[in-house]
N, C-alpha and C positions, 0 to 999 in steps of 0.2 A: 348214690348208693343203690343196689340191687335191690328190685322188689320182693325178692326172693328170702334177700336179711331183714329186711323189715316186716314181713310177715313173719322168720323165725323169731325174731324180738317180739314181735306182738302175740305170738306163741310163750313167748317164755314169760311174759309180764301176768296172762292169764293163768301159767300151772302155779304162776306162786299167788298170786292172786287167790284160784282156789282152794287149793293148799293150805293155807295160813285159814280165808276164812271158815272153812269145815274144821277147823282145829278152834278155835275163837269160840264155834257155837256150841260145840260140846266138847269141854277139855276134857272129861276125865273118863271117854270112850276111849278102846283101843281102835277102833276102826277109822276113827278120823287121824291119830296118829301114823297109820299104815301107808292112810292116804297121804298124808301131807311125805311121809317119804318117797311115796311114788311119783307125786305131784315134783319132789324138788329135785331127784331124777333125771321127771321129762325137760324141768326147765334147763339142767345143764344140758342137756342134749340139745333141746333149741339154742340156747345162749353159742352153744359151740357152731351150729350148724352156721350160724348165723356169720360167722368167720369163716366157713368153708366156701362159701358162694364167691365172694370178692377176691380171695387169694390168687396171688399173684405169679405163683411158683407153686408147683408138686411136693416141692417137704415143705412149703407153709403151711398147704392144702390138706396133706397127710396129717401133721401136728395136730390139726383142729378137728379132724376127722379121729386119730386116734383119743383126743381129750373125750371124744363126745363118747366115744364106745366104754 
C-alpha cells in the first residue's frame, strides 16, 4: 500500500477521532457541534483521498477525486 494512503487513513481516523471527542465533552455547545461537521468533512476527504493515491486508471482516480470534493 502507498505511504501516501496510509497517512490519508491516519488523517481520517484523527478528524473523527476529534470530532466525536469535542462533541462527548461538551454536548450541548453549538461550537463542538460545528466542529464535529467540519471534522467529518475532512475525514471524508481523507478517506476519499486515501483511494486517489493507488488508482489504477483515470476515471478510478477521478471518481474518488470527485467523491472527496
Amino acid at each position: 500500500m502507498n505511504l501516501l494512503s496510509l497517512a490519508a487513513l491516519a488523517a481520517c481516523t484523527f478528524y473523527l477521532y476529534s470530532g466525536i471527542s469535542s462533541l462527548r465533552r461538551h454536548r450541548q455547545a453549538a461550537l463542538p457541534r460545528a466542529y464535529l461537521a467540519l471534522s467529518l468533512c475532512f475525514a471524508l476527504w481523507a478517506f476519499s483521498y486515501a483511494f486517489v493515491y493507488p488508482s489504477r486508471t483515470a476515471q478510478e482516480a477521478w471518481f474518488w477525486y470527485e467523491l472527496s470534493a
